[in-house]
C-alpha positions in Angstrom: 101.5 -23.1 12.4 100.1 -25.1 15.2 97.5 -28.0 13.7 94.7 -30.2 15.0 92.8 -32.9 14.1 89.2 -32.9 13.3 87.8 -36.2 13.1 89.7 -38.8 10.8 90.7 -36.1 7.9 94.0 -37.1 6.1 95.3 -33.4 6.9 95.8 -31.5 10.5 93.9 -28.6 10.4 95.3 -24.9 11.2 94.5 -23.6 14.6 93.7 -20.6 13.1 91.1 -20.8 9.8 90.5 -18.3 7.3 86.7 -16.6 7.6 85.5 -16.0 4.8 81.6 -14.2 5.3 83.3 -10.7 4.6 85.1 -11.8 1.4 80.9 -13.0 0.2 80.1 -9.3 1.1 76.9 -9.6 2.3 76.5 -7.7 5.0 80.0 -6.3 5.0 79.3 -3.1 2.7 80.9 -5.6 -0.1 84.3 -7.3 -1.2 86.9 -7.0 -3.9 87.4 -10.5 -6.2 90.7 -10.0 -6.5 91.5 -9.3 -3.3 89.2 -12.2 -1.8 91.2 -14.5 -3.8 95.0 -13.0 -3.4 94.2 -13.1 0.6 92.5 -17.0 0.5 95.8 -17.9 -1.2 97.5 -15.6 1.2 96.4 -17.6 4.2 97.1 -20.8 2.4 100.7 -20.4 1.8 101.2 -19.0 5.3 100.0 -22.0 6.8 96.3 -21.5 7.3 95.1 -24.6 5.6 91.2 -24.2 6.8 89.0 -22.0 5.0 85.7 -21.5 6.6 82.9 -20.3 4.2 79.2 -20.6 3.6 76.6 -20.7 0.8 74.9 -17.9 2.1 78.7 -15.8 2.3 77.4 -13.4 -0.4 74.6 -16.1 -1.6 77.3 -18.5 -3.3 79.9 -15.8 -4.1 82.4 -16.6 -1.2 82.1 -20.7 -2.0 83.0 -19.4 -5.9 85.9 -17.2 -4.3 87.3 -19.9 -2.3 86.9 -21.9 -5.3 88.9 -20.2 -7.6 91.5 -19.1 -5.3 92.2 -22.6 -4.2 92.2 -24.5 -7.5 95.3 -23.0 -8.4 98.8 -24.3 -7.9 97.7 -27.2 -6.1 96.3 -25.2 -3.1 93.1 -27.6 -2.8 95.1 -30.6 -2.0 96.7 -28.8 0.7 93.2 -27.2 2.3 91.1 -28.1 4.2 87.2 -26.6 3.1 85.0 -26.2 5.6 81.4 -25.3 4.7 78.0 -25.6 5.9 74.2 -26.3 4.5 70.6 -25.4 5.8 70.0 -21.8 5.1 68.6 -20.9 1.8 67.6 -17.3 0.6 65.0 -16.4 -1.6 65.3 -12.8 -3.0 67.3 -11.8 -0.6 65.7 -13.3 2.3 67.0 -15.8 4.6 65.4 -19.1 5.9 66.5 -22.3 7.5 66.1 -25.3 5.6 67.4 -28.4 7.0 65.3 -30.8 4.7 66.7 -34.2 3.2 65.9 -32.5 -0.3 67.5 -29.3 0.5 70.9 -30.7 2.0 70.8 -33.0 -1.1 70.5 -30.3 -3.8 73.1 -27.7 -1.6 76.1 -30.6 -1.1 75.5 -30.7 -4.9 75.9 -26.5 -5.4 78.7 -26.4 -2.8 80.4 -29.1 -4.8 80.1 -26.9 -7.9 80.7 -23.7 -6.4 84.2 -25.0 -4.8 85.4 -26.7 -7.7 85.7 -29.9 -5.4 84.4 -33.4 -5.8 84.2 -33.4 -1.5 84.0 -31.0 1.4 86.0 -32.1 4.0 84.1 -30.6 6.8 80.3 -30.2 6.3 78.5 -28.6 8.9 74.6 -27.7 9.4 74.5 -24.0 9.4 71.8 -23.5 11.9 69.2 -25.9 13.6 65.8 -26.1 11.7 63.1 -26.4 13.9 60.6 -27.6 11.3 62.8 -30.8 10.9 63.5 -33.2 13.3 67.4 -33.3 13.9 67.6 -36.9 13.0 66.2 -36.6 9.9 68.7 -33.6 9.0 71.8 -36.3 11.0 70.8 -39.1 8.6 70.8 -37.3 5.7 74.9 -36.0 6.1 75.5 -39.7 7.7 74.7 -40.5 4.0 76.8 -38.4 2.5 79.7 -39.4 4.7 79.4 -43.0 3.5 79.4 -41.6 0.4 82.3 -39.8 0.2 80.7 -36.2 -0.4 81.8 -35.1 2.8 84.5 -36.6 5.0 83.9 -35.0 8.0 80.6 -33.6 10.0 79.9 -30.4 12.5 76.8 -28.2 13.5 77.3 -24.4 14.1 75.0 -22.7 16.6 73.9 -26.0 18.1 73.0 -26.7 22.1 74.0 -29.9 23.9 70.9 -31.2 23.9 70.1 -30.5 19.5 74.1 -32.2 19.5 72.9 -35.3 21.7 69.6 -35.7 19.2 72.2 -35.4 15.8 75.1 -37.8 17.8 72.1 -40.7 18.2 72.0 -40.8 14.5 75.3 -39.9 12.7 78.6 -38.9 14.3 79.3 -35.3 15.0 83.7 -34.0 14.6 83.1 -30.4 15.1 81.2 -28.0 16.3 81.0 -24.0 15.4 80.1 -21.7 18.1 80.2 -17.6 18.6 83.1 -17.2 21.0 85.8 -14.7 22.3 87.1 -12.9 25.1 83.6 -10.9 24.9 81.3 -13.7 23.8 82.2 -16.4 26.0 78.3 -18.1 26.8 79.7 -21.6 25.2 81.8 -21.7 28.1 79.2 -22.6 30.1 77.7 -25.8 28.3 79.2 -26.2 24.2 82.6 -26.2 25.1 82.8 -28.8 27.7 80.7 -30.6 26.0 82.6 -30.4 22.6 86.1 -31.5 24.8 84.4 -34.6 26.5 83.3 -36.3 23.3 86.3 -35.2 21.3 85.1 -32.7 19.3 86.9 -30.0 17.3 85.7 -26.2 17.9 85.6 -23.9 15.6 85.2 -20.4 17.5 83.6 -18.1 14.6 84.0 -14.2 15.6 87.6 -14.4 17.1 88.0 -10.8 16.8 84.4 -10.1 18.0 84.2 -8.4 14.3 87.0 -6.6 14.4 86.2 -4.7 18.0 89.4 -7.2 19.7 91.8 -6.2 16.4 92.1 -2.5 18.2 91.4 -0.5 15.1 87.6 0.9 16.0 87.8 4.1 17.4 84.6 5.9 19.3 84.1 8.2 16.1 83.4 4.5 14.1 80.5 4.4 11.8 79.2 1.8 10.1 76.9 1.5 6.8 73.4 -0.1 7.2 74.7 -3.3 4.7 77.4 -3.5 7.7 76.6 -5.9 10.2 78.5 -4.1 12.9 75.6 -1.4 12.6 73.5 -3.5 13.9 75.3 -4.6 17.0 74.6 -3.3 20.4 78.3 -3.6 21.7 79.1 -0.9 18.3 76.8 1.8 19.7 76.9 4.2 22.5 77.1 3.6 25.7 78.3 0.4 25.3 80.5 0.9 22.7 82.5 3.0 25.3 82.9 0.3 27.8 84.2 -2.5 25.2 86.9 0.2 23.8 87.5 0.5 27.4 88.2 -2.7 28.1 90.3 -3.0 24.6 92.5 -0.3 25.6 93.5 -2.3 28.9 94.0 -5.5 27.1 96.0 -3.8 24.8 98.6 -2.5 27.7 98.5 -5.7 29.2 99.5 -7.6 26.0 102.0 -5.2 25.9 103.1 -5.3 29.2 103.4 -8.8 29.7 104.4 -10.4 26.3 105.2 -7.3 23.7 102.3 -8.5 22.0 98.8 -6.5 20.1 95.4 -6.8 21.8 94.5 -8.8 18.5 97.2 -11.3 19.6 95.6 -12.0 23.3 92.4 -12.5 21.9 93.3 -14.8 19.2 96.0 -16.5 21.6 92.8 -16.5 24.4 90.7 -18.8 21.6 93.6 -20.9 21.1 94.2 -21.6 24.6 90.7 -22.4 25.6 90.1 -26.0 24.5 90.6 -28.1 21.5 89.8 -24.6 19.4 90.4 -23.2 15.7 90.0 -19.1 16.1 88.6 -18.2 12.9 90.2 -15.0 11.5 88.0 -13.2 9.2 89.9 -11.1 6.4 89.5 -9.6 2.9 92.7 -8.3 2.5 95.8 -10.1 2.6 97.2 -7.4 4.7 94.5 -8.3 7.6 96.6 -11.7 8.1 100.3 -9.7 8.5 100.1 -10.4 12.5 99.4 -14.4 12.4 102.8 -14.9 13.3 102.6 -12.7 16.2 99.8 -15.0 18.2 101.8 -18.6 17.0 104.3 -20.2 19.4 103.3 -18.9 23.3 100.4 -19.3 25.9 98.7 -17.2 28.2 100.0 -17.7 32.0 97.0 -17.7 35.0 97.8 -14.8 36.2 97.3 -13.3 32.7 94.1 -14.9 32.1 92.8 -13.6 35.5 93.4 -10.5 35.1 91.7 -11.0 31.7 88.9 -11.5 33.6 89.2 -8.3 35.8 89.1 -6.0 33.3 86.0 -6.9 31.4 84.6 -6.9 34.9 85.7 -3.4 35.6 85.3 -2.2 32.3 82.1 -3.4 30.5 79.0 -2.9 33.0 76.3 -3.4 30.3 77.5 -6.9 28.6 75.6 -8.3 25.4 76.6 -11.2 23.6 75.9 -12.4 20.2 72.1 -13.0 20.6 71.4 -10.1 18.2 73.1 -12.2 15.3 70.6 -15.2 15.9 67.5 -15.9 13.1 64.2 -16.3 15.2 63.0 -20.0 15.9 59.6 -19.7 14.7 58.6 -22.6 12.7 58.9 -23.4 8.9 56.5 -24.7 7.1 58.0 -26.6 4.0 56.2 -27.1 0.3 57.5 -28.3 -3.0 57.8 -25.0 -4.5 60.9 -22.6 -4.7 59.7 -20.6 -1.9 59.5 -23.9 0.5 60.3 -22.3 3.8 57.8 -19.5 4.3 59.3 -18.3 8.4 61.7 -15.5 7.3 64.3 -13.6 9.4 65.1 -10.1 8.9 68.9 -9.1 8.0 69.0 -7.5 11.0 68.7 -10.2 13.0 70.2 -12.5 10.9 74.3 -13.4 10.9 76.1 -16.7 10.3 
C-alpha cells in the first residue's frame, strides 16, 4: 500500500481510504450491518488504514459501523479515523452548523459513536455561513490542544474560507470533490493544498460508481439514490460520460492491462499529494485495490486522457448539484437552532 503523511499523525495514512457514506445508507437505497462491518475490516487488513465517515453517513449509523468494525482485534490502533462536524439534521433534514456549542457537543457524539477517546483527523464538513470561520478554526484549535483530535481538515472549502481558518488554527487536510470528470479543484484547491503542505482527500474517486464501468445506459436508480439525482446519470448526458468510460476503458487496457476503475483511481493518486477515497459496502467492491497500487500514468497517457473527455462529453457538469444552498442560518438555543434547510436533493457530503 502506498502511504502519506497527514500533518504530524503517528501513522502514514493509505493513499487510498475507505468511504464510508454508502455503508450509513442514507441516500444510497440503504446498507447491510454486517456487510458494512466485514468490508471496514476488509479494507483494514488489506492495507487501507483510513476510514472516511461522517455523522450525517446514515445520521450516526456509519460512525457506529466504523466503530464496531474497528474495535475488534486491535484494528483501531492500526487506523486512521477520519471524520468531520458541522452538519446536523433535524427529522430528517439537513443544516450546517458550525457553532462553538455544536462542534463541542458533536466531537463528544463522534467520540461515542467510534468507540475512540480521539479522532485523528477532524475535519469541518461544510462552511457555515452564519459563523464566522475563525470562530468555527478556534473552536477545533482547542480540541487539538486537547488531544480530542490530532489532526485538522475542511471539506468543500475555497482558498479564500482556507486562508480565514489558517489565520487562526492550522489546517493538514483538505477534502474536495475530484476525479477524472470532476476536476474544478484543479484550478485553485489543489495548488493551493500542495503549496502549504496539505494532504487531499479526493471524495468521489469513482464519480459514484460511473468511473468503476459497471452502469450501463439501461441504469436506474431509486429516489433514496443519490445517483437519481445527478445530471451526468440521465439522458443525454448520461450517453456522453459512458462514452467516454468505454474509451478509458480500451485505453487502460491498451496501455497497461489495467480496468477503467484502475486509471481513475491511479489518475487521483497521481495528481498531487492525494488519498482517492473508495467508497464500498461490500467487501467484494475492494477485490481490484491491488490492481491500481505499484505504477503511474505516463504523459502521453494523461493527454490522451484529456482528449477523450474532450471528444466524448459535450455537455460537462460537475458536482454543483451535490452542494447545500448558502443562504444564511440563523442560530437559537433550541433543538431546532439552525432554521436555513437544504433539500435531499441538493444535499450530498
Amino acid at each position: 500500500m502506498e502511504t502519506i503523511d497527514i500533518g504530524d499523525l503517528p501513522v502514514s495514512a493509505s493513499r487510498i481510504g475507505l468511504g464510508t457514506w454508502a455503508i450509513g445508507g442514507w441516500m444510497w437505497g440503504g446498507t447491510s450491518a454486517r456487510e458494512a462491518v466485514q468490508t471496514i475490516q476488509s479494507a483494514v487488513d488489506q492495507g487501507i488504514n483510513l476510514i472516511d465517515t461522517a455523522p450525517v453517513y446514515g445520521f450516526g449509523r456509519a460512525e457506529e459501523l466504523v466503530g464496531r468494525a474497528l474495535k475488534a482485534d486491535g484494528r483501531r490502533a492500526r487506523s486512521i479515523i477520519a471524520t468531520k462536524v458541522g452538519v446536523e439534521w433535524v427529522n430528517g433534514e439537513i443544516y450546517r452548523n458550525s457553532s462553538v456549542q455544536r462542534i463541542r457537543q458533536e466531537v463528544e457524539s463522534s467520540l461515542r459513536r467510534l468507540r475512540t477517546d480521539y479522532i485523528d483527523l477532524y475535519l469541518v464538513h461544510w462552511p457555515d455561513p452564519s459563523v464566522p470561520i475563525e470562530e468555527t478554526a478556534g473552536a477545533l484549535g482547542r480540541l487539538l490542544d486537547e488531544g480530542k483530535i490530532r489532526a485538522i481538515g475542511v471539506s468543500n472549502f475555497s482558498v479564500e474560507q482556507m486562508v480565514s481558518f489558517r489565520a487562526v488554527a492550522p489546517l493538514h487536510a483538505i477534502e474536495p470533490p475530484y476525479n477524472l470528470f470532476e476536476r474544478a479543484s484543479e484550478r485553485q484547491i489543489i495548488p493551493y493544498a500542495r503549496a502549504q503542505g496539505m494532504t487531499i482527500l479526493a471524495y468521489g474517486a469513482l464519480c459514484r460508481s460511473l468511473l468503476t464501468g459497471s452502469i450501463t445506459a439501461a441504469a436506474t436508480f431509486q429516489s433514496d439514490d443519490l445517483r437519481s439525482m445527478d445530471p451526468k446519470f440521465q439522458q443525454p448526458r448520461l450517453g456522453q460520460y459512458l462514452a467516454a468510460v468505454a474509451a478509458l476503458q480500451q485505453l487502460a487496457r491498451d496501455r497497461y492491462g489495467k480496468s477503467v476503475l484502475a486509471l481513475a483511481i491511479r489518475w487521483v493518486l497521481d495528481s498531487g499529494p492525494t488519498i482517492a477515497l473508495w467508497g464500498a459496502r461490500h467487501p467484494s467492491q475492494l477485490l481490484s485495490v491491488g490492481d491500481v497500487l505499484g505504477w503511474h500514468l505516463d504523459t502521453d497517457t494523461l493527454q490522451a486522457i484529456d482528449r477523450i473527455l474532450l471528444e466524448t462529453i459535450h455537455d460537462p457538469v460537475g458536482p454543483e448539484f451535490m452542494a447545500p444552498t448558502e443562504e444564511p442560518a440563523i442560530h437559537s438555543d433550541s433543538t431546532q437552532s439552525l432554521r436555513r434547510s437544504t433539500s435531499h436533493a441538493s444535499t450530498a457530503f
